[in-house]
C-alpha positions in Angstrom: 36.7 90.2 160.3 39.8 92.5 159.3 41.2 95.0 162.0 43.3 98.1 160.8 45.8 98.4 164.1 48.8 100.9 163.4 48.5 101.0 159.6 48.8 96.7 160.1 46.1 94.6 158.8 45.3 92.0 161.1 42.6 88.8 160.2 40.8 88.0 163.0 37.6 85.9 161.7 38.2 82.4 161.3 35.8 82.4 159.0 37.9 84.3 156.5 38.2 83.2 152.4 41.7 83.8 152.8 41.7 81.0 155.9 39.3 78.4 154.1 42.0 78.1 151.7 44.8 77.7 154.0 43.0 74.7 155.2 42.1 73.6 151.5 46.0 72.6 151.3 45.9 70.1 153.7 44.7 68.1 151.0 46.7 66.5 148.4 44.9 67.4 145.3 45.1 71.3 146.4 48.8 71.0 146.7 48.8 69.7 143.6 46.6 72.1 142.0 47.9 75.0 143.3 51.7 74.1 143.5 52.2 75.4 147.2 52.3 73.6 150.7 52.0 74.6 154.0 55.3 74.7 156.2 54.5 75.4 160.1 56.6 76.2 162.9 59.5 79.0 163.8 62.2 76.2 163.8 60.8 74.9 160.3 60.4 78.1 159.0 63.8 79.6 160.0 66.0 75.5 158.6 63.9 76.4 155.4 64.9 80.3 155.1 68.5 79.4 155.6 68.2 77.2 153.0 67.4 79.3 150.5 63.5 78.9 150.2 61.4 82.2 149.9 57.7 81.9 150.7 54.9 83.2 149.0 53.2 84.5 152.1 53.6 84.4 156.0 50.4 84.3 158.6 51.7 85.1 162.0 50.4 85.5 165.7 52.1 87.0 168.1 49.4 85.8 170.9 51.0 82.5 170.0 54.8 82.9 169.5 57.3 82.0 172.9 59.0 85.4 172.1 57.0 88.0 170.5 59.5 90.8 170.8 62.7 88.3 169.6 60.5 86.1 166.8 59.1 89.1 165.0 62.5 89.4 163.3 61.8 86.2 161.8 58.6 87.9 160.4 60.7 90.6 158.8 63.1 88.7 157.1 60.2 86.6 155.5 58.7 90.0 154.3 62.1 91.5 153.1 62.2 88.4 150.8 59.3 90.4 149.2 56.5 87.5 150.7 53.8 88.8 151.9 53.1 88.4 155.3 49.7 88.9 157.3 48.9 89.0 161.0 46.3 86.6 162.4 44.5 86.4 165.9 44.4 83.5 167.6 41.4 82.2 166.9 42.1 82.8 163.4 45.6 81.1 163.2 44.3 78.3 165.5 41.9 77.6 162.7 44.4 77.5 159.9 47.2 75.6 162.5 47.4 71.8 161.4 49.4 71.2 164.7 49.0 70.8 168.3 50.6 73.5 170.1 51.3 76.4 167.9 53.9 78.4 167.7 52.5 81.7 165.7 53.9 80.9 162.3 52.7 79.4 159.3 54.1 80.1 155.7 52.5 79.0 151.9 55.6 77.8 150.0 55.7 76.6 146.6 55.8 72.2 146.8 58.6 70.3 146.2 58.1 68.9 142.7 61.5 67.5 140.8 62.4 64.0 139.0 65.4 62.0 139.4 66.4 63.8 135.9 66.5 66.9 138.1 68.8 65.7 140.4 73.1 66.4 140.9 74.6 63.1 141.3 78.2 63.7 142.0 81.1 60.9 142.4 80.4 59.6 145.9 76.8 60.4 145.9 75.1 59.1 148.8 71.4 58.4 148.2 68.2 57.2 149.9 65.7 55.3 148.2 62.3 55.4 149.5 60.2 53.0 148.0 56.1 52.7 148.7 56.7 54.2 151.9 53.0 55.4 153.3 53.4 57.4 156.3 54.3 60.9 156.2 55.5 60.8 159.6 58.9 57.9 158.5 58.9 60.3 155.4 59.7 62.7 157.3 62.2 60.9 159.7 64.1 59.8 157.1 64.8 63.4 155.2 65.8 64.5 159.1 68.4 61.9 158.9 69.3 62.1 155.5 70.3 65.8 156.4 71.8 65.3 159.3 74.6 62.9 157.3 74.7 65.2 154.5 73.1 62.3 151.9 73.0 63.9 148.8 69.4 63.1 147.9 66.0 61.4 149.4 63.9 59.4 146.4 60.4 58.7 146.5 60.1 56.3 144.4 56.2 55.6 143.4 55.0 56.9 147.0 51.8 56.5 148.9 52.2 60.5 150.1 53.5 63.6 148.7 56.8 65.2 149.9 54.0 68.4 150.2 52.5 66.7 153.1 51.7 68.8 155.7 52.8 66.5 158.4 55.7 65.1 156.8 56.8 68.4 156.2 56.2 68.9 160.2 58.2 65.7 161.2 61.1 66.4 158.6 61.3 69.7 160.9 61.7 71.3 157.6 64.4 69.4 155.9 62.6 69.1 152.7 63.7 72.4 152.0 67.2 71.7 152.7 67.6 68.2 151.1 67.3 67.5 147.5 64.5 65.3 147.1 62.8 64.2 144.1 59.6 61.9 143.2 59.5 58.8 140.1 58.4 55.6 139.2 60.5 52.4 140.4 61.3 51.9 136.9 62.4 55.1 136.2 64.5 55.9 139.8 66.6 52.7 139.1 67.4 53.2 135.7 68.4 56.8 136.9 71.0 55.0 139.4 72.5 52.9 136.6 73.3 55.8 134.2 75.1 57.3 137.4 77.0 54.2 138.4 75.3 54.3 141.6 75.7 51.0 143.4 72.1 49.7 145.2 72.2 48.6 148.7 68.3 47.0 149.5 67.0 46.5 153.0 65.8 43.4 154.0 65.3 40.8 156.0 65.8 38.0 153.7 69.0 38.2 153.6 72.1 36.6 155.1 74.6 39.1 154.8 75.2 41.8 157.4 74.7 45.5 157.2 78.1 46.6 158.4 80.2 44.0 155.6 78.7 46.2 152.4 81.6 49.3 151.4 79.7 52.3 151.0 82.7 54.7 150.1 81.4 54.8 146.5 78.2 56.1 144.9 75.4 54.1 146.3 71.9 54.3 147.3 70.3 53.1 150.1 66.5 51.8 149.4 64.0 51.4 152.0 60.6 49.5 151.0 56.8 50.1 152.4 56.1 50.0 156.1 54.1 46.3 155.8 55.7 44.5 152.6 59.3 46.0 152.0 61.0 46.6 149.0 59.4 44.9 145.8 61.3 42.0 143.8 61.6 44.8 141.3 64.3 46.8 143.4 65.9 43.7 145.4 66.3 42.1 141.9 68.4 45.6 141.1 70.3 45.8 143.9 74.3 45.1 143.7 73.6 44.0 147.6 71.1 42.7 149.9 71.6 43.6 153.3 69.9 43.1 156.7 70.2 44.6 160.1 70.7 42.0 162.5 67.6 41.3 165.2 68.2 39.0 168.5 64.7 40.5 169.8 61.0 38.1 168.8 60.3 41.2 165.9 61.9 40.7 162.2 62.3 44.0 161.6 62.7 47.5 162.2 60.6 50.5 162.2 61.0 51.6 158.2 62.9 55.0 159.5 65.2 54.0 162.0 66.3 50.8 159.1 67.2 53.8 156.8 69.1 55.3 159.3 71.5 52.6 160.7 72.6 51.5 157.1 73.0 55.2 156.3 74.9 56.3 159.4 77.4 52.9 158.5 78.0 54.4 155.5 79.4 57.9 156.9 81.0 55.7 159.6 82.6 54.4 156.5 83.7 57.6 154.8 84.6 59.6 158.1 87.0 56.7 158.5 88.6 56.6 155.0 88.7 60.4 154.4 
């Protein structure tokens, strides 16, 4: 059902064609078909804006939003970027919502689709490799640290998800939009590192030498492998250095995410103190 209030149109029917294919995203050949994700969430959606991304359209419900008078601002700077945006009622933006608890905002955005080809590599470039990684959720984790220590780039090299991911896009609170990220093959990611003269440091737990005794000051990438097996003999055979994280605990390893971020946050430890 539509409702004309004040000249606004309003979608009220969660039955709506317009809704079905909101929902038809959540799935990976949709994305891929149509070229667009969905990004959910007023925190999300504001991260993405100031990075420079400009949605194709905006659903919003005020019934939902902490602050209706103070958020609806967000609505008009989405719609002064020339987006469309369209009011829902709750029953119709629950039905479109792919999270628990929402907020009133969901935008369609155009994916995330680039090569390492695509990528700026500049003369300290500080890189994470991803490799195999299935869960959207460590995905996700990792682009929130990789922007939160101003890495220059996130690789997803022959991934189980898409960066498009509806959840990963949830748990990287938006930082997809704000960190250059980029999707190849093994093969091709690691002869993209070696026409840059970017040093690989691999993960794992086969290894003698320590984390912390590796100089990350140059170019280098960081390479995380899959949540059960690691990184592949294809990458460890690649990388300048194998390093593990020390465990005293009965587990060998750590979570996939929080891996990527102790060797990455000992490499701005290491810059921070030689700048």
């Amino acid at each position: 059902m539509l409702v004309l209030v004040m000249t606004e149109l309003i979608i009220t029917s969660p039955a709506n064609a317009r809704l079905k294919a909101l929902v038809a995203l959540r799935r990976r050949r949709a994305r891929e078909q149509a070229g667009h994700t969905l990004l959910e969430g007023f925190e999300e959606l504001t991260l993405a804006l100031d990075a420079g991304l400009v949605p194709r359209s905006l659903y919003w419900c005020p019934e939902l939003m902490a602050d209706p008078a103070g958020q609806r601002g967000l609505v008009d700077r989405v719609a002064a970027l020339g987006a469309e945006t369209l009011q829902l009622g709750r029953a119709a933006f629950e039905k479109v919502a792919y999270r628990e608890g929402p907020d009133g905002f969901l935008a369609v955005v155009d994916s995330v689709a680039r090569t390492c080809r695509e990528l700026d590599a500049g003369p300290t470039a500080l890189a994470l490799l991803c490799q195999g990684v299935e869960k959207p959720g460590n995905l996700g984790a990792m682009l929130r640290t990789a922007d939160a220590a101003g890495a220059d780039a996130v690789i997803a090299a022959d991934p189980i998800t898409d960066w498009g991911n509806p959840n990963l896009v949830r748990a990287s609170k938006g930082t997809v939009f704000s960190v250059p990220v980029a999707t190849d093959t093994t093969a091709a990611t690691l002869a993209w590192l070696e026409s840059h003269g970017i040093a690989l440091v691999a993960t794992t737990p086969d290894s003698d030498l320590d984390y912390t005794k590796v100089d990350y000051t140059g170019p280098v990438a960081i390479a995380v492998g899959a949540e059960k097996h690691g990184l592949t003999a294809e990458v460890l055979a690649a990388a300048a250095h194998k390093v593990r994280i020390p465990m005293v605990g009965k587990a060998n390893s750590l979570n996939v995410a929080t891996s990527a971020a102790v060797v990455v946050y000992e490499a701005v430890r290491q810059r921070r103190a030689r700048a």
